[in-house]
VEXZABA-892547 format. One record per atom (N, C-alpha, C): x negated, y, z; residue in three letters; residue number from 1. Coordinates in nm, 4 decimals, always signed. Layout:
BEGIN
          x          y          z   code   pos
          X          Y          Z    ALA   NUM
...
END
This chain:
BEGIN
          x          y          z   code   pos
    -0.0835    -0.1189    +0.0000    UNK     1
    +0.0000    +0.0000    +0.0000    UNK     1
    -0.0876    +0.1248    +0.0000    UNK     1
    -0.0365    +0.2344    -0.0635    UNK     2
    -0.1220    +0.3409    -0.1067    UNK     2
    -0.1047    +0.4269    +0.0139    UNK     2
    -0.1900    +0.5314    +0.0832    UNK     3
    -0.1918    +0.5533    +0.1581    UNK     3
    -0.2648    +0.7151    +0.1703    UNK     3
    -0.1974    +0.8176    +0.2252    UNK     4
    -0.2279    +0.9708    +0.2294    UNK     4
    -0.3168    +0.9896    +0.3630    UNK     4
    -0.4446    +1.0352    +0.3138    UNK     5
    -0.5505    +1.0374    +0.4472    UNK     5
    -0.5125    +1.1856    +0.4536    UNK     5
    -0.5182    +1.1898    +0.6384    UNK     6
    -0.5039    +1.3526    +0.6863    UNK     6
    -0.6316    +1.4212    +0.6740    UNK     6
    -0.6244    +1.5433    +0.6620    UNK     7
    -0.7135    +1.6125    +0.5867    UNK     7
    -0.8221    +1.6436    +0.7437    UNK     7
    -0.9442    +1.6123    +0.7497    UNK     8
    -1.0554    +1.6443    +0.8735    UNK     8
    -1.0496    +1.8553    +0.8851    UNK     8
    -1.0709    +1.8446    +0.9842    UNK     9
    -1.0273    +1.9793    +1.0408    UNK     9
    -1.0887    +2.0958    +0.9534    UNK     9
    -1.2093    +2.0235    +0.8945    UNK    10
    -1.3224    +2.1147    +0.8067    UNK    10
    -1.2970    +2.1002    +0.7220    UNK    10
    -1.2571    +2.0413    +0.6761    UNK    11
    -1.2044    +2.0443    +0.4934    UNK    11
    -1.0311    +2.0783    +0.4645    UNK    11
    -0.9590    +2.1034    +0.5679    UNK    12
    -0.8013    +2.1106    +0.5581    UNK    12
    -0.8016    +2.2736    +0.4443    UNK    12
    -0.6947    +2.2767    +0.3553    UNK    13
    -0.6933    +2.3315    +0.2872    UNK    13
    -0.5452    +2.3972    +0.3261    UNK    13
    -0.5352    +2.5168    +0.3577    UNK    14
    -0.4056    +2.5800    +0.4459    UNK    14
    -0.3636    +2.7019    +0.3127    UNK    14
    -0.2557    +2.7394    +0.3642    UNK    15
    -0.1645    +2.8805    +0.2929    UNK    15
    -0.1064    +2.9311    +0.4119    UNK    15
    -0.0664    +3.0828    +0.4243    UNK    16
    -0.0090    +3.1181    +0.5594    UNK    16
    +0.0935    +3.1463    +0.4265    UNK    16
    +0.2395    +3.1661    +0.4863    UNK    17
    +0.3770    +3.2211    +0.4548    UNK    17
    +0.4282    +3.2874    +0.6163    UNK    17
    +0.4204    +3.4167    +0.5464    UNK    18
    +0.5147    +3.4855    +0.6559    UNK    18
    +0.6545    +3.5225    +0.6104    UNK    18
    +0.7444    +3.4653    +0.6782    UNK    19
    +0.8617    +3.4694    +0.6764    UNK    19
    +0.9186    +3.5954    +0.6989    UNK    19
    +1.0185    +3.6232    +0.6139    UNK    20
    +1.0945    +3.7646    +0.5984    UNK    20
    +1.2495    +3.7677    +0.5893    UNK    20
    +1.3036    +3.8658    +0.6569    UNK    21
    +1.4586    +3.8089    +0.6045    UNK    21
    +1.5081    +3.8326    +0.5203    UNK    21
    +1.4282    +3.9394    +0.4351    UNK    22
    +1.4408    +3.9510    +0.2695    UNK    22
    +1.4123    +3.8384    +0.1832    UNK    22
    +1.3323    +3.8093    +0.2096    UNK    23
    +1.2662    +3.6903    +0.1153    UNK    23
    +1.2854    +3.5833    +0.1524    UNK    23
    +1.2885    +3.5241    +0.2843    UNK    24
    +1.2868    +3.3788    +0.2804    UNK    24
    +1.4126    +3.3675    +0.4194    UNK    24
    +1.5730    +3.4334    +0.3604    UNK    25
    +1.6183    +3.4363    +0.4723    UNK    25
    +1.6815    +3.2978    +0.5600    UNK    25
    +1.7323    +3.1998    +0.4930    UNK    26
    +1.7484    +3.0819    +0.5396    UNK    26
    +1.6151    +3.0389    +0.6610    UNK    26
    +1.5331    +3.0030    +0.5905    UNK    27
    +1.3945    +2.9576    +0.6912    UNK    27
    +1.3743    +3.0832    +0.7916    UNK    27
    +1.4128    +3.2114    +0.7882    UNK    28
    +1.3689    +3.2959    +0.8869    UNK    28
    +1.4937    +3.2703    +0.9800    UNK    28
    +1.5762    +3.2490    +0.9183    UNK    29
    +1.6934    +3.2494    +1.0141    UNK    29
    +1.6979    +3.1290    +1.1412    UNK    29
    +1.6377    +3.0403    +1.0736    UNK    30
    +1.6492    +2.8843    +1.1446    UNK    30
    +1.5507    +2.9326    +1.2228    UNK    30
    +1.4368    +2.9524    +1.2163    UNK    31
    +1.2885    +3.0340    +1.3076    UNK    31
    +1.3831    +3.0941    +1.4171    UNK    31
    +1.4128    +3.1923    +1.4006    UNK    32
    +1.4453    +3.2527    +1.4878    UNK    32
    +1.5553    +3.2013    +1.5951    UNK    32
    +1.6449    +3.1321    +1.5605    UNK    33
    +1.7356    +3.0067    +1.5976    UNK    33
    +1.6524    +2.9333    +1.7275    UNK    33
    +1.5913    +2.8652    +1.6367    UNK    34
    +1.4536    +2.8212    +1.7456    UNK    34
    +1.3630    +2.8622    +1.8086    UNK    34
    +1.3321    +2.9850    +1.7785    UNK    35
    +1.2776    +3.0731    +1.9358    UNK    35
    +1.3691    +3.1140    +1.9812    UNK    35
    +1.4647    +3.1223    +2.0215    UNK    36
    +1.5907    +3.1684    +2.0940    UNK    36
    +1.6317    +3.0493    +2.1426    UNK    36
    +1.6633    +2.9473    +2.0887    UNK    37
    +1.7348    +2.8242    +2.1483    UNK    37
    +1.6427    +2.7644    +2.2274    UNK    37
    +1.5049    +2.7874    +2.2446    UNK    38
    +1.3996    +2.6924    +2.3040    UNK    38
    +1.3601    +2.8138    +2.4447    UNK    38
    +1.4395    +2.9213    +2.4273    UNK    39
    +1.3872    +3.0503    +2.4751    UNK    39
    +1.2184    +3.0518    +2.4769    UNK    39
    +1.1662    +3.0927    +2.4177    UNK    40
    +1.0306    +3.1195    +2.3412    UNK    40
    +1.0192    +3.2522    +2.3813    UNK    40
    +1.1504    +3.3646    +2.3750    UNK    41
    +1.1525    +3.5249    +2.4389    UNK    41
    +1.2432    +3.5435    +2.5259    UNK    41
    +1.2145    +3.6330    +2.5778    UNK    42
    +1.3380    +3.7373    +2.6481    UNK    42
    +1.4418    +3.7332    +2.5836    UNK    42
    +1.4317    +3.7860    +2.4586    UNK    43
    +1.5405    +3.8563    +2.3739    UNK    43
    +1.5041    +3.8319    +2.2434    UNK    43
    +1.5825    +3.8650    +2.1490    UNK    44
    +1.6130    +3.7903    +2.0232    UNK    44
    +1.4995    +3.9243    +1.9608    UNK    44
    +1.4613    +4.0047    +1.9721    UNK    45
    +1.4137    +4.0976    +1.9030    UNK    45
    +1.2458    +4.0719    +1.9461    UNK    45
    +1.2496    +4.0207    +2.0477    UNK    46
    +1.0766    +3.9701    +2.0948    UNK    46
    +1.0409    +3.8571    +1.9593    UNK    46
    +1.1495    +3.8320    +1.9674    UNK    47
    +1.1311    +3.6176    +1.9019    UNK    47
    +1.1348    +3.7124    +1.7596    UNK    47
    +1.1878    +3.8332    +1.6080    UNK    48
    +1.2150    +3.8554    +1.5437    UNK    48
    +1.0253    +3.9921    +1.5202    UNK    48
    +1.0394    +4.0046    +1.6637    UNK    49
    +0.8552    +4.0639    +1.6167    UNK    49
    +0.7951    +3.9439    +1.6343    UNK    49
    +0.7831    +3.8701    +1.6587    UNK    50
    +0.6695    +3.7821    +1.6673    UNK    50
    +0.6690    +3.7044    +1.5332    UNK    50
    +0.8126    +3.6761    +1.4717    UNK    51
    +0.8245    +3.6137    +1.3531    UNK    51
    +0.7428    +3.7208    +1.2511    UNK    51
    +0.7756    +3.8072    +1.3058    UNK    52
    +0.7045    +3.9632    +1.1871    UNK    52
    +0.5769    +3.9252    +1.1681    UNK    52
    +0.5304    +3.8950    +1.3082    UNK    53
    +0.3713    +3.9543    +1.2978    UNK    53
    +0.3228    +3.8034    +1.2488    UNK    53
    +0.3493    +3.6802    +1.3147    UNK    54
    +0.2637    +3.5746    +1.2821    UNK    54
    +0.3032    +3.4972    +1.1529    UNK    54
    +0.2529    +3.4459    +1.0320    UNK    55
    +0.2887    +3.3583    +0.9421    UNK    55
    +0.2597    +3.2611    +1.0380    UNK    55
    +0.3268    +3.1407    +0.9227    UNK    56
    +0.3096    +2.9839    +0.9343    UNK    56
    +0.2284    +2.9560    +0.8618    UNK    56
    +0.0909    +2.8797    +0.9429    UNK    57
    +0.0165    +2.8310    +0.8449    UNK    57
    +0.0620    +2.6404    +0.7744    UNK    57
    +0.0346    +2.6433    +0.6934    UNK    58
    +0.0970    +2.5143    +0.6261    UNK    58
    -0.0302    +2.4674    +0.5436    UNK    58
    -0.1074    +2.3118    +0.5701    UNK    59
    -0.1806    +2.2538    +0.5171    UNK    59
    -0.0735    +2.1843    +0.4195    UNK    59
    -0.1933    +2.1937    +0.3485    UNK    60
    -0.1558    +2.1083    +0.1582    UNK    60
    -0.1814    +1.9540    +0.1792    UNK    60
    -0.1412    +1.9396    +0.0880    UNK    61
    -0.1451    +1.7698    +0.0250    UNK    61
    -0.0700    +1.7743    -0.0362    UNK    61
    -0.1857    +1.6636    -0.1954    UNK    62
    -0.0934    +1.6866    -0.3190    UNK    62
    -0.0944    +1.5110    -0.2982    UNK    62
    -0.0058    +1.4263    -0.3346    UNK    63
    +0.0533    +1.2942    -0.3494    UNK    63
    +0.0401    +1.2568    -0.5006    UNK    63
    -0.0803    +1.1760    -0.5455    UNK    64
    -0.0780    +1.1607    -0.7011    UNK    64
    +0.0438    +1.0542    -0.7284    UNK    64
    +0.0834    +1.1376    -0.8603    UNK    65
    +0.1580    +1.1054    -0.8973    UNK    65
    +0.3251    +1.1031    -0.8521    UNK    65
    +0.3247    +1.1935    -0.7704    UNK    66
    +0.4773    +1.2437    -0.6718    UNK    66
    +0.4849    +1.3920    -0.6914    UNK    66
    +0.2992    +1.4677    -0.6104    UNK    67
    +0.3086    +1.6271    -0.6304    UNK    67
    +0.2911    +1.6466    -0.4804    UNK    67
    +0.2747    +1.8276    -0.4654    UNK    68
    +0.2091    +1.9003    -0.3779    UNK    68
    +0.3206    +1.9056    -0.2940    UNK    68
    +0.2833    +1.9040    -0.1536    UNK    69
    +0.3661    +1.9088    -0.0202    UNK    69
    +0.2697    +1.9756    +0.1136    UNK    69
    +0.3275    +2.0394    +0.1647    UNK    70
    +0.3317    +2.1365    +0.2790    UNK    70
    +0.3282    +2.1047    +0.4165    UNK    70
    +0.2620    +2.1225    +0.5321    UNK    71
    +0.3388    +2.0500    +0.6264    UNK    71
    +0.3080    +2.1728    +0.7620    UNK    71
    +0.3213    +2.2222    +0.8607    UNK    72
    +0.3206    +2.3059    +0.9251    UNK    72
    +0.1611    +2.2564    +1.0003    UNK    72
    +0.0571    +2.3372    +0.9974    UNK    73
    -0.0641    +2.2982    +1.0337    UNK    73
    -0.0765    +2.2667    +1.1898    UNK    73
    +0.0017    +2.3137    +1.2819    UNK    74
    +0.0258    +2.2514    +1.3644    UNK    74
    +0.1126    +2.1098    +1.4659    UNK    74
    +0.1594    +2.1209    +1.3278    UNK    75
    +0.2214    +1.9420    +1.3452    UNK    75
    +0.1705    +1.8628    +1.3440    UNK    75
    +0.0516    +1.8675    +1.2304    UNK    76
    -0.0214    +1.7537    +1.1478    UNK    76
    -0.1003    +1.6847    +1.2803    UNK    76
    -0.1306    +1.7523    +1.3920    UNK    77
    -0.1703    +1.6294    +1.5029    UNK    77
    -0.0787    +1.5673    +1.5616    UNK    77
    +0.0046    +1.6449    +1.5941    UNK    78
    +0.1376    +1.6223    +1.7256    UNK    78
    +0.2158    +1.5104    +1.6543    UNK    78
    +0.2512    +1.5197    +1.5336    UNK    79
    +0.3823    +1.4271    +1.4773    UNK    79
    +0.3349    +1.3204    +1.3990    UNK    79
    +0.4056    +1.1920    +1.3438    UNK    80
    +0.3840    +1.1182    +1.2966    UNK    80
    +0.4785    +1.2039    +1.1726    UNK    80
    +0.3776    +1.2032    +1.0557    UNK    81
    +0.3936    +1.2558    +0.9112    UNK    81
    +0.4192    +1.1658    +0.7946    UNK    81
    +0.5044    +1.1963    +0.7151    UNK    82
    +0.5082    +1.1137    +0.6092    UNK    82
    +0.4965    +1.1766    +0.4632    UNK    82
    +0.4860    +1.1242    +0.3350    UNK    83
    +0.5190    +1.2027    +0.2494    UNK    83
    +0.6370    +1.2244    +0.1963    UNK    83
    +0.7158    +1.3393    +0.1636    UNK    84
    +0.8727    +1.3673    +0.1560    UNK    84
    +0.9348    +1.2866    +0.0074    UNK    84
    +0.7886    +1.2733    -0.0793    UNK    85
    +0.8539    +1.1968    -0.1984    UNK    85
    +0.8705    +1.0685    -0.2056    UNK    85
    +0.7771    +0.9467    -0.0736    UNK    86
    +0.8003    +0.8526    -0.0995    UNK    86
    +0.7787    +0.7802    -0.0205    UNK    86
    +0.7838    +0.8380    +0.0994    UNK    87
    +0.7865    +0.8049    +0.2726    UNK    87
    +0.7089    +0.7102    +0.3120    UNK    87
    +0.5544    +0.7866    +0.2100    UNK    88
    +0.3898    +0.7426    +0.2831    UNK    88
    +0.3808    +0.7603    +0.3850    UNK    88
    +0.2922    +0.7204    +0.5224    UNK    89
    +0.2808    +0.7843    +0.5950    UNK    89
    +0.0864    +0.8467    +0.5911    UNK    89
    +0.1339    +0.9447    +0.6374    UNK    90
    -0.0378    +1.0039    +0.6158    UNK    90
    -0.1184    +0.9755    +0.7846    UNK    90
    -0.2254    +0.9212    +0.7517    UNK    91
    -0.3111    +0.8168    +0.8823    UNK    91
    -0.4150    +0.9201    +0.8374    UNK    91
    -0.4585    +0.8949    +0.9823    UNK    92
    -0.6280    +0.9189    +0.9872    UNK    92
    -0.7285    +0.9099    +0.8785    UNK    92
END
């Protein structure tokens, strides 16, 4: 079985996206959802600057022959990951 190696800390290849509610309002909306529902702030306007100021960084991986996928760079230790096109899982 074919198998997606996680990328070593020195070679991870990242993109930041900062979320906007112009541009990416669905995903900003859910963000903010979840710093509020997890209380992360005080108030909904703490949790809506902080979305301002920090992007999400998101490491790459491209899946030959499936294509390029995203994953939140701080997951990639915490969670067990898979690939979304064909539910690889990506190992060590």
């Amino acid at each position: 079985m074919e198998t997606i190696k996680i990328n070593k800390a020195e070679e991870c290849e990242t993109i930041k996206v900062q979320l906007s509610k112009e541009k990416f309002p669905i995903a900003y909306q859910n963000k903010l959802k979840e710093l509020v529902d997890c209380k992360a702030f005080d108030t909904q306007e703490e949790a809506e600057k902080w979305i301002n100021e920090n992007p999400i960084e998101l490491e790459l991986y491209y899946e030959i022959g499936s294509g390029l996928f995203a994953v939140e760079a701080e997951a990639v230790e915490s969670c067990e990951l898979q690939s979304p096109y064909t539910g690889i899982q990506l190992t060590e």
